[in-house]
N, C-alpha and C positions, 0 to 999 in steps of 0.2 A: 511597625512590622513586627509578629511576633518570632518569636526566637527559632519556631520550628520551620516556618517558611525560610527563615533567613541559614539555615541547618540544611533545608533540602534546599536550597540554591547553593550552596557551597558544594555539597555533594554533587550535583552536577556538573559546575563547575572544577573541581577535583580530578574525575574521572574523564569526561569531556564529551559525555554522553546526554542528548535532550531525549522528553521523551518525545511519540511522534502522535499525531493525531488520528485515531482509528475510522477516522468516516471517510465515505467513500461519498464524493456528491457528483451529480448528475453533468454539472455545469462546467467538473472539472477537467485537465489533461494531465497526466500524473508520468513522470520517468518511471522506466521502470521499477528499479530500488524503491523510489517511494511507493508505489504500488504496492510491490513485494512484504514492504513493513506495515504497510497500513492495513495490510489482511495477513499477514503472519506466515507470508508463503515462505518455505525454502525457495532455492533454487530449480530442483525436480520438483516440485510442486505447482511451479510455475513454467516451466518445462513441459508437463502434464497438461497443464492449463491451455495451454498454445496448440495441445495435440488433439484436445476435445473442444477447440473452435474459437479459442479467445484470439482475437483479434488484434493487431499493432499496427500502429499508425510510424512509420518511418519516415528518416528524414538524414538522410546521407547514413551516418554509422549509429544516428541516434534513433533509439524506441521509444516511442511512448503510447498508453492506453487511456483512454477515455475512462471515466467515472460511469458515462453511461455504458459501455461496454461490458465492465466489470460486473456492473448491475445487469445487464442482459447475459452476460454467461453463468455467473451464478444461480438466475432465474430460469435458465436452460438445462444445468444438470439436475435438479431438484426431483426426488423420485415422485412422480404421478403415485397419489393413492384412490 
């Protein structure tokens, strides 16, 4: 193992922060937060998001959205040229 991977695992370690995976797939069902990090929303952003049609799957107090979802409301606000 070179000294720099072994450098940035400490430093994760350390701080106690991973990083997080940015793809969105089709196949998946994502909590919210993960959602949220995986596309870089704040909170009003995702707030926002819910107000122009995205969609949550519930489940007593818990939310979550679909991957295909995400991918259809994205593909839904996209300005027509």
């Amino acid at each position: 193992m070179s000294k720099a991977s072994t450098t940035a695992k400490s430093e994760v370690a350390e701080c106690g922060v991973r990083p997080r995976p940015t793809l969105v797939t089709t196949g998946e069902i994502y909590g919210i937060d993960e959602a949220k990090a995986r596309l870089g929303w704040s909170n009003s952003a995702f707030r926002a998001a819910k107000r122009r049609g995205l969609r949550l799957l519930v489940c007593g107090k818990r939310r979550y959205v679909t991957g295909s979802e995400i991918l259809r409301f994205l593909e839904s606000i996209q300005d027509p040229k």
